[in-house]
C-alpha positions in Angstrom: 32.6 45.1 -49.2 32.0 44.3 -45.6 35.2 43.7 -44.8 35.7 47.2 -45.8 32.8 48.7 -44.2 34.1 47.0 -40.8 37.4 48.8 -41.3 36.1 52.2 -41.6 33.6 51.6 -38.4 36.9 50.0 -36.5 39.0 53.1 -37.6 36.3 55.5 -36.8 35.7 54.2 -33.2 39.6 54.1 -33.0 39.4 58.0 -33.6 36.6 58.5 -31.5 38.4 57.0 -28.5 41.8 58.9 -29.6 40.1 62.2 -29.3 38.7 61.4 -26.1 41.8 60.4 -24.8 43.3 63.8 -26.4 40.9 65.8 -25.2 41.3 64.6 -21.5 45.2 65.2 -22.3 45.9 61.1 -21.2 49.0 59.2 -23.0 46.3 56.6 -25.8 47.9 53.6 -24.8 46.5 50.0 -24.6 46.3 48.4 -21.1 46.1 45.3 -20.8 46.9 42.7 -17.9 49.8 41.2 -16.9 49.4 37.5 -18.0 47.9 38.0 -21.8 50.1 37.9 -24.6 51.3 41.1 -26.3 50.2 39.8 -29.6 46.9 39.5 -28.8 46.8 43.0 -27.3 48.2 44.2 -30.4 46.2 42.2 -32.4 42.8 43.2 -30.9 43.9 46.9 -30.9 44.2 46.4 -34.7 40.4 44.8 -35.2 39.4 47.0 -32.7 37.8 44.1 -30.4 38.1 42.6 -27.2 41.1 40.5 -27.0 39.0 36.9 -26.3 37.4 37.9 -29.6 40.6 38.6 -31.7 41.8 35.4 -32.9 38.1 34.6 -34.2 37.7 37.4 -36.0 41.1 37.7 -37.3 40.4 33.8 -38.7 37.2 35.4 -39.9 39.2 37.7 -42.0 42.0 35.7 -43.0 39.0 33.1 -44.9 37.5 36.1 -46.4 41.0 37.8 -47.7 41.1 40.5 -46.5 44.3 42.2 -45.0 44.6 45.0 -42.8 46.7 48.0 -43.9 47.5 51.5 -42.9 45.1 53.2 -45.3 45.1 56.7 -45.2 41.1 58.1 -45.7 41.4 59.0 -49.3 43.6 56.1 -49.8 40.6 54.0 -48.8 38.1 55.7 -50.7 40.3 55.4 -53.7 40.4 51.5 -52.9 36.6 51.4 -52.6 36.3 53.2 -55.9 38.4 50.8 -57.6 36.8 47.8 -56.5 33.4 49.6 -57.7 35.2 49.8 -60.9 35.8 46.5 -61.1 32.9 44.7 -60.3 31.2 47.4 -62.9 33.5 46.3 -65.5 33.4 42.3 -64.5 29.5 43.0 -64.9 30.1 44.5 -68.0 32.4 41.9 -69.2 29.9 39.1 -68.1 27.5 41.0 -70.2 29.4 41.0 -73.2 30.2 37.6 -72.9 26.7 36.3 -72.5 25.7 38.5 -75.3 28.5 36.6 -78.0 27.3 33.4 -76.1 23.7 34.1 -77.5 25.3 35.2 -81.1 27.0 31.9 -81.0 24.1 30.0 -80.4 22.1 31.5 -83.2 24.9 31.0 -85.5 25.2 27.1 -84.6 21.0 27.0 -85.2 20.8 28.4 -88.4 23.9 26.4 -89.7 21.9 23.7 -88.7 18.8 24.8 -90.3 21.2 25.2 -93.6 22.5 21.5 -93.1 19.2 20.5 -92.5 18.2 21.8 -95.8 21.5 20.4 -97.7 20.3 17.1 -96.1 16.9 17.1 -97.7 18.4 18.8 -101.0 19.9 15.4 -101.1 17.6 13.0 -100.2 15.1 14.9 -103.3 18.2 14.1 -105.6 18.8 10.9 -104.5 14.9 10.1 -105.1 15.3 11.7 -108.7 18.3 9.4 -109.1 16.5 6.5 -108.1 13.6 7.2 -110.9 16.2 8.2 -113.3 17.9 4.9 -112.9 14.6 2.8 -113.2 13.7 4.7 -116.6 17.0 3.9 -118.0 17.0 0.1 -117.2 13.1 0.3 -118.4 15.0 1.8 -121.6 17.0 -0.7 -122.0 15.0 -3.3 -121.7 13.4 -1.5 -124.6 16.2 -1.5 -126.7 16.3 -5.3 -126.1 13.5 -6.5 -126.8 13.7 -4.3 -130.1 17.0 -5.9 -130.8 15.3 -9.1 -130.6 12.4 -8.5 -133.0 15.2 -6.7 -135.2 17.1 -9.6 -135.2 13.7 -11.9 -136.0 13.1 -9.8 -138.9 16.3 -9.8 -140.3 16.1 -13.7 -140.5 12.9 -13.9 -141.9 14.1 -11.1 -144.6 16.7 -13.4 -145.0 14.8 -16.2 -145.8 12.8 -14.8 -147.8 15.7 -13.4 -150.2 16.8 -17.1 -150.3 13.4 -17.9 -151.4 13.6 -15.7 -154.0 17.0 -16.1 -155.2 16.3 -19.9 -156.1 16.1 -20.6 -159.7 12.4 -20.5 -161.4 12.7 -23.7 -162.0 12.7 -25.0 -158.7 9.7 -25.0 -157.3 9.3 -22.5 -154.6 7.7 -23.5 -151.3 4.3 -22.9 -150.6 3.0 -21.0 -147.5 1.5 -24.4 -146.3 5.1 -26.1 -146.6 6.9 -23.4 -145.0 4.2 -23.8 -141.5 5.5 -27.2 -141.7 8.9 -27.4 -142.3 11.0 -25.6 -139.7 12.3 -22.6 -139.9 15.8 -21.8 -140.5 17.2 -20.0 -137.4 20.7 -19.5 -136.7 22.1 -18.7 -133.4 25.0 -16.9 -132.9 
């Protein structure tokens, strides 16, 4: 906006000297002497500055941007409006984007709150698994050793329906015989 502001105090003091010039009826012309370049006369009457200041401040301009136009008074207040305008809405739009910036960010924390939660769902089941797993196998083992005695019985069933298959007359063994002689086990 300075760059603007030095235009209208430049144009103004251009008027200024035009209606003093006017109102003494002389010709506005720039004078300037004989061995300086007409560019820079030109140049400085443009910036409205002395001509040894010129170039510097047209540099000065030229890094800031800004250009030099013939503006009419409400053509210039229409440019200054605009650019109002648009920094308002760049101001806007910067608000609007940090605002979705902030909704974003909540978003990403509570979908890590929710994976956070998943993750520890997980780890409960995998626990539960675990002691799931170690009561089957304690299960099984069970079931083993029950097969076992099963299978112990069975033979000693067996034997004893030998015993008592044998004919009357031989003589069946006595409880003290059996302790000594060994028992009949087949392994499959």
């Amino acid at each position: 906006m300075s760059a603007i502001a030095d235009f209208k105090k430049r144009r103004d003091a251009v008027k200024a000297k035009r209606a003093v010039e006017q109102a003494n009826n002389e010709k506005p012309t720039i004078e300037a002497p004989n061995d300086t370049n007409p560019a820079l006369r030109l140049l400085a009457a443009l910036l409205g500055c002395d001509e040894q200041d010129a170039i510097a401040k047209a540099t000065e301009l030229v890094e800031q941007g800004a250009y030099i136009t013939g503006l009419t008074e409400n053509q210039l207040k229409s440019v200054e409006e605009q650019a109002e305008g648009d920094l308002q809405d760049s101001a806007d739009t910067a608000t609007i984007a940090a605002n979705d910036l902030a909704d974003t960010a909540g978003a990403v924390n509570e979908t890590a709150g929710t994976l956070n939660e998943a993750a520890n769902d997980a780890a409960d089941s995998a626990t539960e698994l675990s002691n799931t797993t170690e009561d089957v196998a304690d299960s099984a083992n069970t079931i083993a050793e029950a097969a076992v005695e099963a299978t112990q019985a069975a033979e000693d069933i067996k034997e004893v329906a030998q015993e008592l298959k044998k004919s009357p007359e031989e003589p069946q063994s006595s409880p003290s015989e059996k302790g000594t002689k060994g028992k009949n086990s087949s392994k499959k």
